[in-house]
ROVEXMAR-665149 format. One line per field, with one value per residue (C-alpha): residue in three letters; x, y, z. Coordinates in steps of 0.1 Angstrom, whole numbers, plus 5000, padded with zeros to 4 digits. Layout:
% ROVEXMAR-665149
residuo = Ala ...
px = X ...
py = Y ...
pz = Z ...
//
This chain:
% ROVEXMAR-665149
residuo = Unk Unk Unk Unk Unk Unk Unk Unk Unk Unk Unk Unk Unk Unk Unk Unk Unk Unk Unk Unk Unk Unk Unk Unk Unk Unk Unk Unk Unk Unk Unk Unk Unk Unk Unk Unk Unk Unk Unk Unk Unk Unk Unk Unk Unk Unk Unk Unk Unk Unk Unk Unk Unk Unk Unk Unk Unk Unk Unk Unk Unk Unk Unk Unk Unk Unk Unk Unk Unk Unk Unk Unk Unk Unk Unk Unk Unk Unk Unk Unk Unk Unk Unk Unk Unk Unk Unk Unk Unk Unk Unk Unk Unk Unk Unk Unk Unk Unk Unk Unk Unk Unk Unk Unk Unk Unk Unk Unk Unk Unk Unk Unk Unk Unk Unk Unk Unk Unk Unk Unk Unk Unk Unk Unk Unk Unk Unk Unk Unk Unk Unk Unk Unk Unk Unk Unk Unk Unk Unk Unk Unk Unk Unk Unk Unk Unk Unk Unk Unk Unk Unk Unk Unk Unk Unk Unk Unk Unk Unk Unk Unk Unk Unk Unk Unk Unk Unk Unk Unk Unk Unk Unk Unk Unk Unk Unk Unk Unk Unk Unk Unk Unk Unk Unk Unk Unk Unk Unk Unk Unk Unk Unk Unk Unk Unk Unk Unk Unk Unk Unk Unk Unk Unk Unk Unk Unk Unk Unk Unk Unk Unk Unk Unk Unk Unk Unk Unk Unk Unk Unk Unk Unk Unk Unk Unk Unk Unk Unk Unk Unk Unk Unk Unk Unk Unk Unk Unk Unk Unk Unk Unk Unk Unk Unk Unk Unk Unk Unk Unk Unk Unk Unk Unk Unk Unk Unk Unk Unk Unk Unk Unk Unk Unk Unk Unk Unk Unk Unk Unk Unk Unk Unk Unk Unk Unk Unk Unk Unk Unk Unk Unk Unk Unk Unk Unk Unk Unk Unk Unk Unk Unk Unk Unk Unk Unk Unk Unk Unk Unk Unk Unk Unk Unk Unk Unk Unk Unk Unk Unk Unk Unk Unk Unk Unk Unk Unk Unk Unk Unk Unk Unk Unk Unk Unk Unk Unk Unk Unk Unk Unk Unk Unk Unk Unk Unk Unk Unk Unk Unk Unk Unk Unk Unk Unk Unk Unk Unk Unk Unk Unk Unk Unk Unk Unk Unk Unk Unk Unk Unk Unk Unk Unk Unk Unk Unk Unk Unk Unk Unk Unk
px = 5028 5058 5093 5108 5084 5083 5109 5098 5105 5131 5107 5077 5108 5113 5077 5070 5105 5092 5058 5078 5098 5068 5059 5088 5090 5057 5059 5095 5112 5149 5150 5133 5152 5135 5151 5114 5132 5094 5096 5133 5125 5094 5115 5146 5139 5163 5154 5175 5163 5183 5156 5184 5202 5187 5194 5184 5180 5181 5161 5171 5149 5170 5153 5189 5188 5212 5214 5229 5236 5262 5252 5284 5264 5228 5205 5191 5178 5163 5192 5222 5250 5253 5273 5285 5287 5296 5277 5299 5329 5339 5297 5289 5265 5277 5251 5238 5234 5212 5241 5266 5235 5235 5274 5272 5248 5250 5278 5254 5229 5253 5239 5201 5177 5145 5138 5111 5112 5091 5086 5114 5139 5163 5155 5180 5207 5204 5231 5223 5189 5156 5134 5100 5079 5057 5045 5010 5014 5034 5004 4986 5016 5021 4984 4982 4998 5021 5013 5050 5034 4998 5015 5037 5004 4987 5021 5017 4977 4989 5006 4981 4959 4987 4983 4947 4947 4976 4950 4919 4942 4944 4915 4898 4884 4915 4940 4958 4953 4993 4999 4975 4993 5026 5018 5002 5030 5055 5035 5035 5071 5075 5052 5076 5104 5123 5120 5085 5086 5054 5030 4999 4975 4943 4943 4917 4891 4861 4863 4868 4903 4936 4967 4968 4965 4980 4945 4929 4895 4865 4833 4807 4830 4841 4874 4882 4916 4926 4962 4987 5015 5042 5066 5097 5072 5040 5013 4982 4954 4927 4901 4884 4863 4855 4833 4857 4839 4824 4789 4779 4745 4719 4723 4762 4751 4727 4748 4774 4750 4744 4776 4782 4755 4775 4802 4786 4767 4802 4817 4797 4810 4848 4847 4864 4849 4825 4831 4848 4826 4795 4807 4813 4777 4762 4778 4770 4733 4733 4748 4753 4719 4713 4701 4711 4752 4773 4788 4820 4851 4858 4845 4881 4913 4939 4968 5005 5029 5017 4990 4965 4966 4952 4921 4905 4867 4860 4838 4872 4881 4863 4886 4873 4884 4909 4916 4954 4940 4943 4920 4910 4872 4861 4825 4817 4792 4798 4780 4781 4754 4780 4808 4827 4821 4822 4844 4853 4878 4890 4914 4904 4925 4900 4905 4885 4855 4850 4872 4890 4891 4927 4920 4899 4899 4863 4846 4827 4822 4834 4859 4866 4900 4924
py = 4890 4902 4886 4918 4946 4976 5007 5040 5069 5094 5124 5111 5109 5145 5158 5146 5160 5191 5186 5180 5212 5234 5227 5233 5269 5276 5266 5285 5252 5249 5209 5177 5146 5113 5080 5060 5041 5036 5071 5074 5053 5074 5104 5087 5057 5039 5007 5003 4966 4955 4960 4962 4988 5026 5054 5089 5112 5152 5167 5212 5234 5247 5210 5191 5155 5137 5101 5085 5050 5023 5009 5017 5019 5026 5030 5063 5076 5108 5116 5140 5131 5098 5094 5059 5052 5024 4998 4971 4957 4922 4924 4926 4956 4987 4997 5028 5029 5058 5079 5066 5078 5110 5111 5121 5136 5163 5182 5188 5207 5235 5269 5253 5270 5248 5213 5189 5151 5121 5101 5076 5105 5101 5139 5139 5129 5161 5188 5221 5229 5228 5200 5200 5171 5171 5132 5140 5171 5146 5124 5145 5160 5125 5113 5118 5087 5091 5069 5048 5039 5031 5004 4993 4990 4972 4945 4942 4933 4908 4892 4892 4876 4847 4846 4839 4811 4794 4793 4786 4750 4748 4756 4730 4719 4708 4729 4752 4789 4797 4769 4791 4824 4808 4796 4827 4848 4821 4822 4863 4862 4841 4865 4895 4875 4894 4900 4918 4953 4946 4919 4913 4914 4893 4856 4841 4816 4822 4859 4892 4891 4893 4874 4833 4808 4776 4766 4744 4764 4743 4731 4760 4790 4815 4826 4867 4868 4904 4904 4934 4929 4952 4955 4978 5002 5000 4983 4966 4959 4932 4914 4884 4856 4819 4790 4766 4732 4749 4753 4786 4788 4809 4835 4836 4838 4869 4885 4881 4890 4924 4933 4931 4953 4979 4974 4985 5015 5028 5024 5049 5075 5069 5107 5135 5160 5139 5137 5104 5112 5110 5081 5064 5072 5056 5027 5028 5030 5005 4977 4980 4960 4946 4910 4910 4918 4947 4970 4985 4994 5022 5019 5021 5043 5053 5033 5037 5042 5034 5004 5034 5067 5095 5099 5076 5068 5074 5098 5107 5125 5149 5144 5147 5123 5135 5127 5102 5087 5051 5038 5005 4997 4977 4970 4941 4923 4899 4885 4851 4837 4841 4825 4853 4879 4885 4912 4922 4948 4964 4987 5017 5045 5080 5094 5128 5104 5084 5055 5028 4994 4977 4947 4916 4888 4869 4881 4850 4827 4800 4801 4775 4764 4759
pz = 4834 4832 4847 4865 4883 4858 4867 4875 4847 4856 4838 4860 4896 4890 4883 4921 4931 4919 4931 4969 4964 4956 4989 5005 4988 5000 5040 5040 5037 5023 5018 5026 5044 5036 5050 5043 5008 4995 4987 4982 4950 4942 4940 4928 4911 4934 4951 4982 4991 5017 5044 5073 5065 5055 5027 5028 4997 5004 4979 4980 4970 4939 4932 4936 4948 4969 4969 5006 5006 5009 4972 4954 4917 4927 4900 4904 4874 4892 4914 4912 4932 4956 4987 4996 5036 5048 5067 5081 5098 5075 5071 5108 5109 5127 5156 5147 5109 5107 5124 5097 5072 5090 5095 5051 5055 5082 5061 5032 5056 5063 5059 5060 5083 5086 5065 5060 5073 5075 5102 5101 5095 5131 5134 5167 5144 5120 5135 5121 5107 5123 5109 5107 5107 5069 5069 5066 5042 5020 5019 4999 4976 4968 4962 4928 4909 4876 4852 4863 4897 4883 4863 4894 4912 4882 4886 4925 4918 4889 4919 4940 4919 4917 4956 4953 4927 4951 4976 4960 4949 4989 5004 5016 5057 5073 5061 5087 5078 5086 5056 5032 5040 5038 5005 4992 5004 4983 4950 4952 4957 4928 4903 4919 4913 4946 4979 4986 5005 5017 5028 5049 5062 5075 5067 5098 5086 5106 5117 5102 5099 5118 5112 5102 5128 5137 5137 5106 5088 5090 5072 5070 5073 5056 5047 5045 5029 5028 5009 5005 4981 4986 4951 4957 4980 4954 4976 4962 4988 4973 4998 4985 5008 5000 5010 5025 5016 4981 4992 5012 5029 5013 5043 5028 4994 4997 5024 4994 4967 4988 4989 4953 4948 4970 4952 4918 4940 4952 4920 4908 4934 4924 4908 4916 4939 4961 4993 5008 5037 5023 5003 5035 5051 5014 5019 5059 5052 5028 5053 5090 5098 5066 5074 5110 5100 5110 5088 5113 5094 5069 5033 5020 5012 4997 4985 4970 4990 5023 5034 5040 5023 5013 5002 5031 5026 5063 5084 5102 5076 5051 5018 4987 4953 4929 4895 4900 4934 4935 4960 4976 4978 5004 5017 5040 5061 5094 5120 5135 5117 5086 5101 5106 5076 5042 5031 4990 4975 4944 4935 4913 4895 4896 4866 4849 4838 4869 4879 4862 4880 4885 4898 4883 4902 4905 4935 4940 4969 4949 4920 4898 4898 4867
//
């Protein structure tokens, strides 16, 4: 793979700027505010990585881009004009960084009479405007991926898959589950080659999920390892489960079996146009009782930007696929009898013809190791 995660394309930065100020145009909207830097580098291109301290980007409707943050040569491929604030004291952060944020950018905000923020935008810090709250509408102007993100995606699954080999050289009965995460979480960093923006999420031996225990996995169980690599915003979600001593029971084997037989059923729905709902109650049918086990978590969702996106596979909801979502697939089975569960995921690009699958790593209950 390759040494540095791939940059976004300033053509494909200001197709979604313009996709964003469509919207704005049509709900009577003069600018957006965005503070949430996964999608100031979206729109931008820049990667504000410093985790402590925020940017902000004001994109206008006449489709001009602002750039506020205390990098003094950002690389911003997408944006017009940056303004520097500054952070510290002799690098002792000031208290209230998202009024020195807000201190730039008030003054660029006169003569606006109603914008668009996201939920991290410190809406009691804008003077002037009126701001209205477009998270949710932004989920779906954002849902179709360029063809920039779908390779930053396909790099944050490479990395992923780096994770998993780590721990398939470390699973074994005896081993504590927090020393598996923490190893998985080092190998990841090590494909990224940086600081990850995002990592999680279930690493419990035994159950369904949750985070890793000071506890050491046993003889008999099952280990659900459901991973989320997060590469300057771009978020990966891949579930695999393994045998902990190498040699699952035959009631893990076909509940295992089953589910990979879902998995090649769903694929098949990864279209645009059907229904993520009636997706969901396919896959329902097809597992909650199968064998004794449960079926009880959504079928799956969208991913990008955010752990869960748009589209969401969930009765919830009644979206429908388009061609650009990327989407995480992700039947399971559990029940004690199992020894906790036995959850698998892929990720999947929908394109005109169906879907094409990201992600690659063996599915299987037992992997040999290089």
């Amino acid at each position: 793979m390759s040494s540095a995660p791939p940059l976004l394309e300033s053509q494909f930065c200001r197709e979604r700027q313009a996709r964003l100020c469509h919207h704005l145009e049509e709900n009577e909207l003069d600018a957006a505010i965005i503070f949430d830097r996964h999608y100031i580098h979206s729109l931008s291109g820049y990667w504000h990585d410093q985790p402590l301290t925020p940017a902000a980007l004001l994109l206008k409707g006449d489709l001009k881009v602002t750039l506020i943050t205390h990098d003094e040569s950002p690389e911003a491929s997408a944006a017009d004009e940056i303004v520097n604030y500054i952070p510290n004291h002799l690098f002792t952060l000031k208290p209230n960084l998202s009024a020195c944020v807000t201190e730039q950018l008030n003054p660029l905000l006169r003569g606006l009479g109603a914008v668009g923020t996201e939920q991290k935008v410190p809406s009691a810090l804008i003077k002037g405007p009126e701001c209205r709250d477009i998270s949710e509408d932004y989920q779906y102007i954002r849902r179709k991926k360029d063809p920039d993100e779908v390779t930053l995606l396909e790099f944050s699954i490479a990395c992923a898959d780096r994770a998993y080999n780590e721990a398939l050289q470390m699973i074994e009965p005896g081993v504590s589950e927090v020393k598996v995460m923490a190893a998985m979480l080092e190998e990841a960093t090590s494909a990224a080659g940086e600081f990850l923006s995002g990592w999680g999420q279930d690493f419990q031996c035994g159950r369904p999920g949750g985070f890793a225990r000071r506890r050491n996995i046993k003889q008999g169980e099952l280990f659900v390892l459901d991973v989320g690599v997060g590469i300057r915003g771009y978020r990966s979600d891949l579930c695999r489960t393994f045998a902990v001593d190498g040699n699952p029971t035959n009631l893990q084997q076909a509940a295992h079996d089953k589910i990979v037989e879902v998995m090649t059923l769903g694929e098949t729905l990864l279209k645009p146009g059907q229904s993520c709902k009636e997706m969901f109650n396919v896959i329902l049918n097809e597992l909650d009782g199968w064998g004794g086990h449960q079926f009880f978590h959504h079928a799956g969702h969208g991913i990008g930007l955010d752990a869960h996106e748009v589209p969401r596979i969930n009765p919830a909801w009644d979206d429908k696929f388009e061609a650009g979502d990327v989407v995480a697939f992700e039947p399971g089975l559990y029940s004690d009898s199992l020894a906790g569960g036995i959850r698998l995921e892929n990720n999947y690009l929908i394109t005109e013809e169906g879907c094409r699958q990201l992600s690659y790593f063996p599915l299987d209950l037992v992997v040999a190791t290089a």
